[in-house]
Backbone as CSV, one residue per row, in Angstrom:
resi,resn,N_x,N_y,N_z,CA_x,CA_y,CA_z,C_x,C_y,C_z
1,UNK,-9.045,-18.703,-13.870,-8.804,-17.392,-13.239,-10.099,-16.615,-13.116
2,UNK,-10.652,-16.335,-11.733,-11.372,-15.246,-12.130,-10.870,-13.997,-12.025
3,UNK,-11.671,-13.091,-13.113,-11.130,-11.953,-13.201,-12.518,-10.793,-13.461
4,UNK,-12.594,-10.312,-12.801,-14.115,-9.560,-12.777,-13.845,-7.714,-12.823
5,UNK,-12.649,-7.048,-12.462,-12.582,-5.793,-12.789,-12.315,-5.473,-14.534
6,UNK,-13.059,-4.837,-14.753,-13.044,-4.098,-16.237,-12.269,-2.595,-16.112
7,UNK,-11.014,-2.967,-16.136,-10.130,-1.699,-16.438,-10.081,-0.857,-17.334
8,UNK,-9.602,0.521,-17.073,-9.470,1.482,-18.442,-8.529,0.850,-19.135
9,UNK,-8.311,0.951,-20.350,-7.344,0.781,-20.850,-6.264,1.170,-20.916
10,UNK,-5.113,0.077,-20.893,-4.268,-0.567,-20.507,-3.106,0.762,-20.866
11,UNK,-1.738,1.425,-19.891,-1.153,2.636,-20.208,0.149,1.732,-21.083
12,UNK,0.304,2.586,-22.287,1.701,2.362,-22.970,2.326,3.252,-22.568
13,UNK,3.529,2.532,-23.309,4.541,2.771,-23.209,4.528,4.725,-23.552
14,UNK,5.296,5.245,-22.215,5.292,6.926,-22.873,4.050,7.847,-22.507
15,UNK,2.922,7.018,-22.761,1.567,7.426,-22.398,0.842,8.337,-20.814
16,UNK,1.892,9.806,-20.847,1.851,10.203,-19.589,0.207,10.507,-19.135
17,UNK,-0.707,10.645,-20.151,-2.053,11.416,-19.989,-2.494,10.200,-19.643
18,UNK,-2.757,9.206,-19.864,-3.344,8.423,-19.219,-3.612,8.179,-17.674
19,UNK,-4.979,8.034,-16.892,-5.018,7.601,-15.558,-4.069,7.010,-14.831
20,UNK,-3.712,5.834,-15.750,-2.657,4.442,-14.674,-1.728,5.620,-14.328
21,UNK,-1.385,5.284,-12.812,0.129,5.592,-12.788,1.073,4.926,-12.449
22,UNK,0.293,3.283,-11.808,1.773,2.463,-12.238,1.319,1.299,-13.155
23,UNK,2.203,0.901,-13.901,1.882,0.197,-15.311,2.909,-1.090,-15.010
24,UNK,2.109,-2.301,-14.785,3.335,-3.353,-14.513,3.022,-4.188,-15.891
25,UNK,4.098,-4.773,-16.391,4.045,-5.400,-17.770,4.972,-6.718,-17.996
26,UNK,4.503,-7.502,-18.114,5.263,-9.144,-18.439,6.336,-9.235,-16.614
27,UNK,5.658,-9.431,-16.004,6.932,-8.905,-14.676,6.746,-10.147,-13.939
28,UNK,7.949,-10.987,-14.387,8.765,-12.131,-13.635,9.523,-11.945,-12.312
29,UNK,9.443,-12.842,-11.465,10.204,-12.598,-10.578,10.568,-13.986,-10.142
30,UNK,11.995,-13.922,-9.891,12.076,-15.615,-9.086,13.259,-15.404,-8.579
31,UNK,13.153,-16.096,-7.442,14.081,-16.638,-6.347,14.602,-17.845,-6.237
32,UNK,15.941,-18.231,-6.596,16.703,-19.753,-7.089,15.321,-20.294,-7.491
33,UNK,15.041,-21.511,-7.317,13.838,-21.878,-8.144,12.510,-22.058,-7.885
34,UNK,12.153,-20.191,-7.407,11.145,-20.520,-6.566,10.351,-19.183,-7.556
35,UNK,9.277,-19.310,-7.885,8.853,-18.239,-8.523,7.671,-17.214,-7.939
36,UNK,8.243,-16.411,-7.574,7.500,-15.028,-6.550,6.478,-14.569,-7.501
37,UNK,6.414,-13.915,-8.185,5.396,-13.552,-9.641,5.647,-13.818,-11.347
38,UNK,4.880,-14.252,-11.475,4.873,-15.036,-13.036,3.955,-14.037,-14.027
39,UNK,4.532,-13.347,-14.651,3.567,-13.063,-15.898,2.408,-12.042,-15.698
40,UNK,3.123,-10.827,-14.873,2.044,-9.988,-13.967,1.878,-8.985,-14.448
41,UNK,0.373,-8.306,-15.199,0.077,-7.185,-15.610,-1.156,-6.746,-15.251
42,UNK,-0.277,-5.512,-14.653,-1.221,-4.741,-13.515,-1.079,-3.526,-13.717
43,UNK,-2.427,-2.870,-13.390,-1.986,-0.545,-13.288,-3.048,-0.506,-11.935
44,UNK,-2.431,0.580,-11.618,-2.594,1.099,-10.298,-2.900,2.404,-10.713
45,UNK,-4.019,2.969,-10.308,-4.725,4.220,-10.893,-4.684,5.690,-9.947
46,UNK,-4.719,6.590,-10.016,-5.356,7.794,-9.165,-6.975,7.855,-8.294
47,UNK,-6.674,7.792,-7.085,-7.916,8.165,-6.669,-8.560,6.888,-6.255
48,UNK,-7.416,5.456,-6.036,-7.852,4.536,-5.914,-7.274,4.482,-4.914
49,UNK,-7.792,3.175,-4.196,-6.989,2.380,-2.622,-7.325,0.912,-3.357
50,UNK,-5.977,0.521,-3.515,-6.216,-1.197,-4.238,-5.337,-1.739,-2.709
51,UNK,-6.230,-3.115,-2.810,-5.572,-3.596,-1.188,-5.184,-4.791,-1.902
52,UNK,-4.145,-5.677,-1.852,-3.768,-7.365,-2.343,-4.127,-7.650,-1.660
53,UNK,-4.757,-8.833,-1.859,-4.791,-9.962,-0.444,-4.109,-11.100,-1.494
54,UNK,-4.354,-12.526,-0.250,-3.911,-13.531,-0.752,-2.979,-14.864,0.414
55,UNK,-2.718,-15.687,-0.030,-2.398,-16.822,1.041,-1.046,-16.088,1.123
56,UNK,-0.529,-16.455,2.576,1.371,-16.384,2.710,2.096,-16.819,1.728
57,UNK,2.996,-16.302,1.370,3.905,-16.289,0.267,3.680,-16.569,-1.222
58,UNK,2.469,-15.808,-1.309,2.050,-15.677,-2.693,2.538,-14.838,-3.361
59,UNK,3.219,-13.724,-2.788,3.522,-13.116,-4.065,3.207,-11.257,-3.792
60,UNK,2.515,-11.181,-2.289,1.913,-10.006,-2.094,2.991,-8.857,-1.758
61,UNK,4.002,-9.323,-0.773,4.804,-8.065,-0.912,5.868,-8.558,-1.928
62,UNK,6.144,-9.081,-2.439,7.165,-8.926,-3.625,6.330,-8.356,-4.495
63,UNK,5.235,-8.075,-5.229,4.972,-7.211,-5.799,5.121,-5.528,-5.536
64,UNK,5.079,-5.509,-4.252,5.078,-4.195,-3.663,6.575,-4.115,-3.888
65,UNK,7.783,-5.223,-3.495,8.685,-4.529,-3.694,9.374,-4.435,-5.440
66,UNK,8.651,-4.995,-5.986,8.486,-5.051,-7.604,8.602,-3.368,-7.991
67,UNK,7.217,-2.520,-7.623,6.743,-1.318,-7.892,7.914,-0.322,-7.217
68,UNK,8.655,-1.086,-5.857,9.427,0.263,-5.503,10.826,-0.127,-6.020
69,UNK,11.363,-1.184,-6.916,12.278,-1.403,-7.692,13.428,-1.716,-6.471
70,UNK,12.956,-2.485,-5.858,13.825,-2.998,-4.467,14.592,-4.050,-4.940
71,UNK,14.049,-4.596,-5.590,13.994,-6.076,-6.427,14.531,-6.364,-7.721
72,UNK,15.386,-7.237,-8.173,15.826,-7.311,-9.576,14.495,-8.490,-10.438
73,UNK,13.797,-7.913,-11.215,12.894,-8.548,-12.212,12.851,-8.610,-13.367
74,UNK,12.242,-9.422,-13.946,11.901,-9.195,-15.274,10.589,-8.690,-15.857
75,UNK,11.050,-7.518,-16.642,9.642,-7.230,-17.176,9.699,-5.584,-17.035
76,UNK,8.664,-4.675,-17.283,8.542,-3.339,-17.192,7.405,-2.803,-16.407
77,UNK,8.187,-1.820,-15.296,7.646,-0.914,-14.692,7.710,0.262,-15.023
78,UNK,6.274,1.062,-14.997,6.040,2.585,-15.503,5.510,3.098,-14.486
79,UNK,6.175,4.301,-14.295,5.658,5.204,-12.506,5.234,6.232,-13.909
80,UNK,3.657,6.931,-13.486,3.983,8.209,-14.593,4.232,8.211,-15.912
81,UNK,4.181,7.220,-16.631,4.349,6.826,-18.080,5.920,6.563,-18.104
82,UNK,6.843,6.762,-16.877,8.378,6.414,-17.230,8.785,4.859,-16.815
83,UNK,9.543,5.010,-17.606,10.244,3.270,-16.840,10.587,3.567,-15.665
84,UNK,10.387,2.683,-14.636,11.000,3.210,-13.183,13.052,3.425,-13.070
85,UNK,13.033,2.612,-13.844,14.538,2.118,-13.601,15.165,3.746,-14.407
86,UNK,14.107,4.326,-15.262,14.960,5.582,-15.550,14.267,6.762,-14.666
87,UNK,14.126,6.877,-13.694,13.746,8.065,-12.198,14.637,8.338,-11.309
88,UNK,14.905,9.058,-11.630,16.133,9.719,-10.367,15.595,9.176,-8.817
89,UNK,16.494,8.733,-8.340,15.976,8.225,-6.670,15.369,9.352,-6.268
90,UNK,16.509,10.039,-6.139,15.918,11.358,-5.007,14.822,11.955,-5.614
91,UNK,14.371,12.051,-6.807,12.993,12.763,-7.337,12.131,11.940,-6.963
92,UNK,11.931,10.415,-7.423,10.725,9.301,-6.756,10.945,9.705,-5.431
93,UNK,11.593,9.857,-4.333,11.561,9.649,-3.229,10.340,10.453,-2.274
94,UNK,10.187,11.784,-3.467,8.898,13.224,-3.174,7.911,12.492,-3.728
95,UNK,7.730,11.044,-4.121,6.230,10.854,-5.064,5.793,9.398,-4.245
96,UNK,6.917,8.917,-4.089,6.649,7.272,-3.819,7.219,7.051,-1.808
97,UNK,6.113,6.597,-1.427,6.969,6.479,-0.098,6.287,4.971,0.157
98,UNK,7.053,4.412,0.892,6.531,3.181,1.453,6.902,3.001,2.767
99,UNK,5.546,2.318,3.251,5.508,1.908,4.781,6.044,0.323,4.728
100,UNK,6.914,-0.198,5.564,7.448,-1.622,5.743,6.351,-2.587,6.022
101,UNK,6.506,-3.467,6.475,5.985,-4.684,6.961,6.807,-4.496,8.630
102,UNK,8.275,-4.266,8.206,8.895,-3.971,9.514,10.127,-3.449,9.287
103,UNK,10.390,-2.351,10.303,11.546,-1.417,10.170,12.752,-1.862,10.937
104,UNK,13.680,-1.678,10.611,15.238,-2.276,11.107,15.548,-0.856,11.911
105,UNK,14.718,0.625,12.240,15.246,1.303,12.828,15.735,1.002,14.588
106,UNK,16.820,1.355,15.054,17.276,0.567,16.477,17.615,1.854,17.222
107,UNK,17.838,2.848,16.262,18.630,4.572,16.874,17.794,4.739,17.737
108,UNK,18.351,6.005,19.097,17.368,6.024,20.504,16.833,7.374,19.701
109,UNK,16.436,7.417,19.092,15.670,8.681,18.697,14.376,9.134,19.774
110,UNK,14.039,10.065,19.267,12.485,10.119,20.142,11.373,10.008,18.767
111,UNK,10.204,9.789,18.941,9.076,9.434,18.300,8.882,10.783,17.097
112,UNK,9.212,12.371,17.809,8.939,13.478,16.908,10.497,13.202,16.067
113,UNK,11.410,12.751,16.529,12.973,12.745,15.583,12.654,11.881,14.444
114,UNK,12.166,10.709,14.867,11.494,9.605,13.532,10.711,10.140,12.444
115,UNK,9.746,10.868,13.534,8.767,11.485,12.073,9.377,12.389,11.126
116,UNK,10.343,13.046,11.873,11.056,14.256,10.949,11.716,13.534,9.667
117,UNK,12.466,12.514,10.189,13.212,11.745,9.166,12.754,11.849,7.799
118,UNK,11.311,11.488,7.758,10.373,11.979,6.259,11.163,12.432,5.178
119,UNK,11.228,13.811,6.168,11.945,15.210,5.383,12.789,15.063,5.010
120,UNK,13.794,14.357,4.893,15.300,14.475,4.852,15.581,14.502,3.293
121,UNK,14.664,14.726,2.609,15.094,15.143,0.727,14.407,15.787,0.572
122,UNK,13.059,16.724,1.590,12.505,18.020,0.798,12.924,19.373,1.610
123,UNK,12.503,19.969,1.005,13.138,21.683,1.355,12.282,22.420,1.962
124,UNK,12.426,22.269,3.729,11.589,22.830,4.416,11.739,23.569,5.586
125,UNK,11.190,24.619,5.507,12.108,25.551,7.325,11.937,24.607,8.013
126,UNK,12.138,25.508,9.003,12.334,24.535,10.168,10.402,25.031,11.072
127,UNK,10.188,26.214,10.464,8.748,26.150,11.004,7.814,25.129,10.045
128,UNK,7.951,25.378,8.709,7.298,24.202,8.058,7.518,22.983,8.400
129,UNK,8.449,22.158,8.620,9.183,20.809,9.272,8.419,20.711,10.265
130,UNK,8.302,21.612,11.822,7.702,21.652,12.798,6.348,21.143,12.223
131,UNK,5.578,22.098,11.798,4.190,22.315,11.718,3.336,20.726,10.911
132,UNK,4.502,20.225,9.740,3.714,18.822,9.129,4.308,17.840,10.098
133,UNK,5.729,17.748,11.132,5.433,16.721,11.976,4.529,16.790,12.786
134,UNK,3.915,18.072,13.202,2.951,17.555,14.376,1.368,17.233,13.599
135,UNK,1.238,17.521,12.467,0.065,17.502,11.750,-0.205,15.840,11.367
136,UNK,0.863,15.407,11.059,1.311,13.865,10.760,1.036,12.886,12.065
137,UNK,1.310,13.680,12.980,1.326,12.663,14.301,-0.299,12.786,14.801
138,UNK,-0.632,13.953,14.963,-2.245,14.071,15.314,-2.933,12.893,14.070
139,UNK,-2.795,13.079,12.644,-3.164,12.173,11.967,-2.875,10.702,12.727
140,UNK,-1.773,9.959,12.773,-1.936,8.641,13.106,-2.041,8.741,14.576
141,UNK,-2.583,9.554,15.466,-3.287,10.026,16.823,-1.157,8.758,17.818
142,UNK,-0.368,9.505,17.452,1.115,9.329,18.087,1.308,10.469,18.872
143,UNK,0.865,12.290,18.540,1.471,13.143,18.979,1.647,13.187,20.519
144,UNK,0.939,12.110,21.688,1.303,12.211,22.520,2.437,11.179,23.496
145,UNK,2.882,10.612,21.982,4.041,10.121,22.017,5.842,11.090,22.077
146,UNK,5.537,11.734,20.926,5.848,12.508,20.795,7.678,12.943,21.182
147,UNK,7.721,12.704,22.465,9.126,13.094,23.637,9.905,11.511,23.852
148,UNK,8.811,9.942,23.799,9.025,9.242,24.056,10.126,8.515,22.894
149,UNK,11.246,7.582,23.724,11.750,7.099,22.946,11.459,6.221,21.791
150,UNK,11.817,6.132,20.958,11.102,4.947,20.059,11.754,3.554,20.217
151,UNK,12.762,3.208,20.595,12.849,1.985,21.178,11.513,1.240,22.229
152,UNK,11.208,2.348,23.239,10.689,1.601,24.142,9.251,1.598,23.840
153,UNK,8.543,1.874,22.165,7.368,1.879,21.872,7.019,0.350,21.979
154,UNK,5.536,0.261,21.862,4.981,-0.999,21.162,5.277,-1.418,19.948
155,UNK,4.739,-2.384,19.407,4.650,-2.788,17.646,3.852,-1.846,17.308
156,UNK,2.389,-1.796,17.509,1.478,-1.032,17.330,1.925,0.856,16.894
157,UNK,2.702,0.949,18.286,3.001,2.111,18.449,3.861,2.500,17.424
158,UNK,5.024,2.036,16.900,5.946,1.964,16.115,5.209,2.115,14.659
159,UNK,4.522,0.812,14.151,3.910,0.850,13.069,3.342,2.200,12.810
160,UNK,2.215,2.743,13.711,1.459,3.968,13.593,2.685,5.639,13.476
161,UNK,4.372,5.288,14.181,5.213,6.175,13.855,6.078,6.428,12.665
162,UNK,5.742,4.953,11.579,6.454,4.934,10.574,5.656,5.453,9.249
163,UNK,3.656,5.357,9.996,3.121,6.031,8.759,2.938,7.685,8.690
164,UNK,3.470,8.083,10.133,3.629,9.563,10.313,4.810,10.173,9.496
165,UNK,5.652,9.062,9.353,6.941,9.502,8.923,7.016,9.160,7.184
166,UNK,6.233,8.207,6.811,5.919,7.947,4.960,4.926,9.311,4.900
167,UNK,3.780,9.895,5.586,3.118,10.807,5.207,3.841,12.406,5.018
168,UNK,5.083,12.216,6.073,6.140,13.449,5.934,6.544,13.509,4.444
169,UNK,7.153,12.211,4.169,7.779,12.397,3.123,7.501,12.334,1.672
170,UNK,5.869,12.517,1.896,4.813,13.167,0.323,4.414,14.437,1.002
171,UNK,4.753,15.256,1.837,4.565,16.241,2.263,4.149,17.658,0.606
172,UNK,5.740,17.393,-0.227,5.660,18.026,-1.183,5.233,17.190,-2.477
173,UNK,4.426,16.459,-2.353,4.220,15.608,-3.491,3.757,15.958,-4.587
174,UNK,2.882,17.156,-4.191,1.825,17.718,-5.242,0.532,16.851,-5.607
175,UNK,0.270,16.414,-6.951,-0.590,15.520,-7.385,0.044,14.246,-7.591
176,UNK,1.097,14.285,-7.687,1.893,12.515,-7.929,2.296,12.102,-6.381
177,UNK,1.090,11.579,-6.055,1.379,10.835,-4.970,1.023,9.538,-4.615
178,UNK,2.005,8.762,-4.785,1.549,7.148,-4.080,2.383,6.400,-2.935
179,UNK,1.529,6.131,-2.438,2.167,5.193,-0.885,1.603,3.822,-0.982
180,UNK,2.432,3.410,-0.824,2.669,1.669,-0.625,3.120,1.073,0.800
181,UNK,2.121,0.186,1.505,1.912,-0.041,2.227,1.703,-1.881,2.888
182,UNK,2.920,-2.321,3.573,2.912,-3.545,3.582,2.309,-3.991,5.177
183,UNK,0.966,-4.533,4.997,0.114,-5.127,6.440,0.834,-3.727,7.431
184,UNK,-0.242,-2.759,7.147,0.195,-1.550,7.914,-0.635,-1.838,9.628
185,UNK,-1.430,-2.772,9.352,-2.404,-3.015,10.732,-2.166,-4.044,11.438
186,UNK,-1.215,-4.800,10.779,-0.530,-6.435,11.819,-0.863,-5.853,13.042
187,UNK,0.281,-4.834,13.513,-0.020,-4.931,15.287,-0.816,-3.690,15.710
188,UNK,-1.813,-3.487,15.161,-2.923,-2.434,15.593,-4.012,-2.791,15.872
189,UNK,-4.486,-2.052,17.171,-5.939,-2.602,17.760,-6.964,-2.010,16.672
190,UNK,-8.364,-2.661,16.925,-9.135,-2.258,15.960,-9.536,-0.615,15.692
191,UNK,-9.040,-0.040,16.257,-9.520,1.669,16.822,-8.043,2.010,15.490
192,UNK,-7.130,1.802,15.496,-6.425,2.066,15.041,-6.215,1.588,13.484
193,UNK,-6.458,0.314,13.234,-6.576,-0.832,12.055,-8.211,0.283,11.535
194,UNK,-9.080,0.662,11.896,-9.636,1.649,11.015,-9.370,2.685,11.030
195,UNK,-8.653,3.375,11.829,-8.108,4.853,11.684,-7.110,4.879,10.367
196,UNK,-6.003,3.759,10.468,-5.158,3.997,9.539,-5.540,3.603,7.852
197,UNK,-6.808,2.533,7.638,-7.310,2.467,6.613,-8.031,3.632,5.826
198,UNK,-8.627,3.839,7.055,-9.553,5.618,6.664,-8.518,6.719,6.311
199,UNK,-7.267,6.609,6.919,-6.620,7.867,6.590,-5.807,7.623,5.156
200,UNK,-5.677,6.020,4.548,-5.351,5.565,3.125,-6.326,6.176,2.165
201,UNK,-7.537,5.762,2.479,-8.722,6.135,1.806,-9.091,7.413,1.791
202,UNK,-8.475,8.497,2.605,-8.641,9.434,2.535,-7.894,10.251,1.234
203,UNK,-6.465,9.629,1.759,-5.321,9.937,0.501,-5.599,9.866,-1.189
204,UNK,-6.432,8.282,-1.453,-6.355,8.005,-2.453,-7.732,8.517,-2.782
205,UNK,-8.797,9.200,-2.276,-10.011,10.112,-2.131,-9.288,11.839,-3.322
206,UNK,-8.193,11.626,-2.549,-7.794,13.496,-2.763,-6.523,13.217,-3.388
207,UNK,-6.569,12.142,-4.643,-6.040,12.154,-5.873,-4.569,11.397,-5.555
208,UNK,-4.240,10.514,-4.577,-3.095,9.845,-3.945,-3.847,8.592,-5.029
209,UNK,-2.529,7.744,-4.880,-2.378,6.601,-5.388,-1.947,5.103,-4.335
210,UNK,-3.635,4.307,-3.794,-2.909,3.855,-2.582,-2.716,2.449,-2.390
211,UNK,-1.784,1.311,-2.170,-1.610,0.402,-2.578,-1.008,-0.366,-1.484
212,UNK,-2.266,-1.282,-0.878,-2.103,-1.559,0.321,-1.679,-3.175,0.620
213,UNK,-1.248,-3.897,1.167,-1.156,-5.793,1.559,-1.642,-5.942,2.844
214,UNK,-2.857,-6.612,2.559,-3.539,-6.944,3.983,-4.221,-8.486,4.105
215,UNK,-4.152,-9.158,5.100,-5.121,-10.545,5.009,-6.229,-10.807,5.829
216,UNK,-6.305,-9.399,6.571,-8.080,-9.269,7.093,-8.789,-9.003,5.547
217,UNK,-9.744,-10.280,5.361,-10.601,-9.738,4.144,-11.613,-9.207,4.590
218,UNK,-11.665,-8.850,5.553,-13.429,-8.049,6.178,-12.938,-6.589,5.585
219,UNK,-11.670,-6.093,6.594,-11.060,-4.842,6.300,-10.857,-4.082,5.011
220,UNK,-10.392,-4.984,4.183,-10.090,-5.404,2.664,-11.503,-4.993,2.209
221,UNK,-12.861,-5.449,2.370,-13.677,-5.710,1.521,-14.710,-4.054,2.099
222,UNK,-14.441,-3.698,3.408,-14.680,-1.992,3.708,-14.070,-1.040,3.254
223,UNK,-12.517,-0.890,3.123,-12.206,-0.354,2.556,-11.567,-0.047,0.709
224,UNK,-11.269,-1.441,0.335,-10.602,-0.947,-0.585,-12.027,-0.757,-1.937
225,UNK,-11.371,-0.144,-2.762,-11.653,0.267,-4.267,-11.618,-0.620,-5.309
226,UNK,-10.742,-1.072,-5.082,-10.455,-2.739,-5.779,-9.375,-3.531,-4.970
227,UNK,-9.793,-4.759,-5.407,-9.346,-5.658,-4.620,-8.368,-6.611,-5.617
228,UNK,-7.338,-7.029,-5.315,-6.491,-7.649,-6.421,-5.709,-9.030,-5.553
229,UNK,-6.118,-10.136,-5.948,-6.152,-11.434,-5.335,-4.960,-12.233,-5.921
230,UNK,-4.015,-12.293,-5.242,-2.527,-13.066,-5.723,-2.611,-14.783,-5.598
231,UNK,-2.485,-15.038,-6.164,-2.274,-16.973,-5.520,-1.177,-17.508,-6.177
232,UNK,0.117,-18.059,-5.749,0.977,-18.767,-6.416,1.651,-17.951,-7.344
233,UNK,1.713,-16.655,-7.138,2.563,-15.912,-8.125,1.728,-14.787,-9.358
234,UNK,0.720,-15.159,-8.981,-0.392,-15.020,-10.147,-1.421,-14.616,-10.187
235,UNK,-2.287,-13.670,-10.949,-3.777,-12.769,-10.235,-4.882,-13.644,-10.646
236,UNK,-5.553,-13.959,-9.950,-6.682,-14.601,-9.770,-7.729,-14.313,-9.734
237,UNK,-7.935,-12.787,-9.191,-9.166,-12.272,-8.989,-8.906,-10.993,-9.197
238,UNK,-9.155,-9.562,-9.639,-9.031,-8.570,-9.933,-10.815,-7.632,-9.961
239,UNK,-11.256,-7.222,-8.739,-12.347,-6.472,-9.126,-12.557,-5.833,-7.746
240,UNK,-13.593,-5.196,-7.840,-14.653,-4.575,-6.831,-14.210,-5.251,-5.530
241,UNK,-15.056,-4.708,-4.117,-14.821,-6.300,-3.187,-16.125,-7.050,-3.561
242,UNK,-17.285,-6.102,-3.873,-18.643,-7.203,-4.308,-18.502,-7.990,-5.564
243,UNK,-17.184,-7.802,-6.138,-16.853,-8.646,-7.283,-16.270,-9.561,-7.144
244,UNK,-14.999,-9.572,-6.582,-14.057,-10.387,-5.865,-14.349,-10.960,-4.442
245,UNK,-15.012,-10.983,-3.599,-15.205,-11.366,-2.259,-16.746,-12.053,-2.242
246,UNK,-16.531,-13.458,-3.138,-17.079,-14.208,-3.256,-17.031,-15.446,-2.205
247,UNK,-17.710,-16.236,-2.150,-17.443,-17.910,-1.159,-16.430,-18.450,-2.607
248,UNK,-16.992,-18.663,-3.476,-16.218,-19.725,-4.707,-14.808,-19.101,-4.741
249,UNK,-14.710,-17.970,-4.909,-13.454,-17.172,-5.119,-12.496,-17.373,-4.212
250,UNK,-12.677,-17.269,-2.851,-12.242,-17.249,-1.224,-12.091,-18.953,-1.038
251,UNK,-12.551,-19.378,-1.365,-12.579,-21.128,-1.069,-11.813,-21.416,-1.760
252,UNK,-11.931,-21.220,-3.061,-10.682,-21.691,-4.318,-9.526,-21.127,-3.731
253,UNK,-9.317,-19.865,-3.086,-7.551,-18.932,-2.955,-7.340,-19.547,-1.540
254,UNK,-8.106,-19.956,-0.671,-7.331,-20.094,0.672,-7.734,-21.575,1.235
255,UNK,-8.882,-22.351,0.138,-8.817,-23.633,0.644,-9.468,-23.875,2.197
256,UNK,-10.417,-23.176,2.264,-11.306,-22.725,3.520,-12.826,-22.592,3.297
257,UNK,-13.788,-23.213,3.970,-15.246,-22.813,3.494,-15.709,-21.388,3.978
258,UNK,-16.314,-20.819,3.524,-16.915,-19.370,4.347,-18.099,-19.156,3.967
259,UNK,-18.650,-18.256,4.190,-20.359,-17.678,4.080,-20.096,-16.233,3.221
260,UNK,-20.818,-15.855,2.683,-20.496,-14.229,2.224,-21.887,-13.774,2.769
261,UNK,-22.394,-12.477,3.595,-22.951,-12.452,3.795,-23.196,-10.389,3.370
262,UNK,-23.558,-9.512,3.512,-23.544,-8.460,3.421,-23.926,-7.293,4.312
263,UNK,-22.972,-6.213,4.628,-22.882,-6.074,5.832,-24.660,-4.834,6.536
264,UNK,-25.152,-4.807,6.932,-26.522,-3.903,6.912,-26.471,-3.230,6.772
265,UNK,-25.496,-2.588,7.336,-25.423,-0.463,7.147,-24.622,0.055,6.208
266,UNK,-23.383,-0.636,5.740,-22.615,-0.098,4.552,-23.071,-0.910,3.230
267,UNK,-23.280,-2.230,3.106,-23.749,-2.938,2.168,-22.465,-3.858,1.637
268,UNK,-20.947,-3.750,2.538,-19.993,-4.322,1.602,-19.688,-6.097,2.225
269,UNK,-19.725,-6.667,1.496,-19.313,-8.337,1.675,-18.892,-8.636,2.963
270,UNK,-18.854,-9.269,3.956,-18.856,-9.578,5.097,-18.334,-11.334,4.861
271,UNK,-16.824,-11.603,4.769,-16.820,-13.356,5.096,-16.967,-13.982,7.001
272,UNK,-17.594,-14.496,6.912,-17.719,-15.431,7.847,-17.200,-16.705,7.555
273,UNK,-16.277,-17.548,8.465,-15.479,-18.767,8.354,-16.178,-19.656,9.319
């Protein structure tokens, strides 16, 4: 295993003062006899953007749906020093939002009706409501979507209306805020695939908690804070991207030769295949 991030130490049980705010501990997961994550202990901090990477069906969004307790597992999750399984839905719902991989919404809504949706568990006029959907939509640059139906969007388009609508709904978050985020850039052009990374990094900049699944490792290795490398159920790599976004590291997880090279103007790891 390599393992190259040197973490704070590790949050117990109860331990609300501590940094971590999510605390994963002995966390099994399996499917008839197929095992999704084996033996996974992980924290997810403030002020971070941790991105997974890793081969297809390793293990990357079942962890994500591990953390939002979508999933029946074994083992312990701590949001906040609490067990998750003891959090009132509707209270996580103001702290924790997650963006899909892909949404089952089909209603003819329009694009501003979607974003509102957010709201639908916090307590907001109807001028406040107004004022963070359109603030939300200028953010993922949708507002001149806006009137249009959301059926007849793109992928692209859609994706970029569902993170207007997870950003609604930390609207009142306060300081406990984390968003979880599954391949938020699949169908986004590159103008957009850095807009929406920058606006993660912005979040987890101004004390958000941000926790992303992506398999561009270029993207991965610009933006995130740490990088946390799944293979077969299991963490493999845990650090920096100049820690983790190695050739040996990358060759061993995906069975591919590459170059690491470093990029001129920012300085962060650059793979070439």
């Amino acid at each position: 295993m390599f393992n190259f991030f040197k973490s704070p130490a590790a949050m117990t049980q109860g331990d609300s003062t501590t940094k971590s705010v999510i605390s994963l501990r002995a966390i099994h997961l399996q499917f008839a006899a197929h095992k999704l994550l084996n033996n996974i202990d992980l924290d997810f901090y403030r002020d971070e953007l941790t991105i997974l990477l890793g081969p297809n069906g390793t293990g990357k969004s079942s962890l994500l749906k591990t953390i939002s307790n979508e999933v029946a597992f074994q083992g312990d999750c701590y949001f906040y020093g609490k067990l998750m399984k003891h959090w009132d839905q509707q209270a996580m719902a103001k702290h924790l939002a997650i963006l899909p991989q892909h949404s089952q919404l089909t209603f003819n809504f329009c694009v501003q009706e979607v974003v509102a949706l957010g709201a639908l568990n916090l307590t907001l006029s109807r001028q406040q409501l107004d004022l963070t959907v359109i603030e939300n939509m200028q953010k993922t640059d949708i507002q001149h979507l806006a009137q249009r139906s959301y059926p007849s969007l793109s992928g692209g388009e859609k994706q970029r209306v569902h993170l207007a609508r997870v950003l609604t709904q930390l609207t009142n978050s306060g300081e406990q805020k984390v968003l979880l985020m599954d391949e938020p850039t699949s169908a986004l052009d590159i103008q957009h695939q850095h807009r929406t990374l920058q606006l993660a990094k912005d979040i987890a900049q101004n004390g958000g908690t941000v926790i992303v699944v992506l398999h561009d490792l270029n993207l991965a290795a610009q933006y995130a804070d740490r990088i946390v490398i799944l293979n077969n159920g299991e963490i493999v790599a845990n650090g920096s991207p100049a820690e983790v976004i190695r050739a040996d590291v990358i060759e061993a997880v995906y069975k591919h030769p590459v170059e690491i090279i470093t990029h001129p103007q920012t300085g962060h790891p650059v793979v070439l295949s």
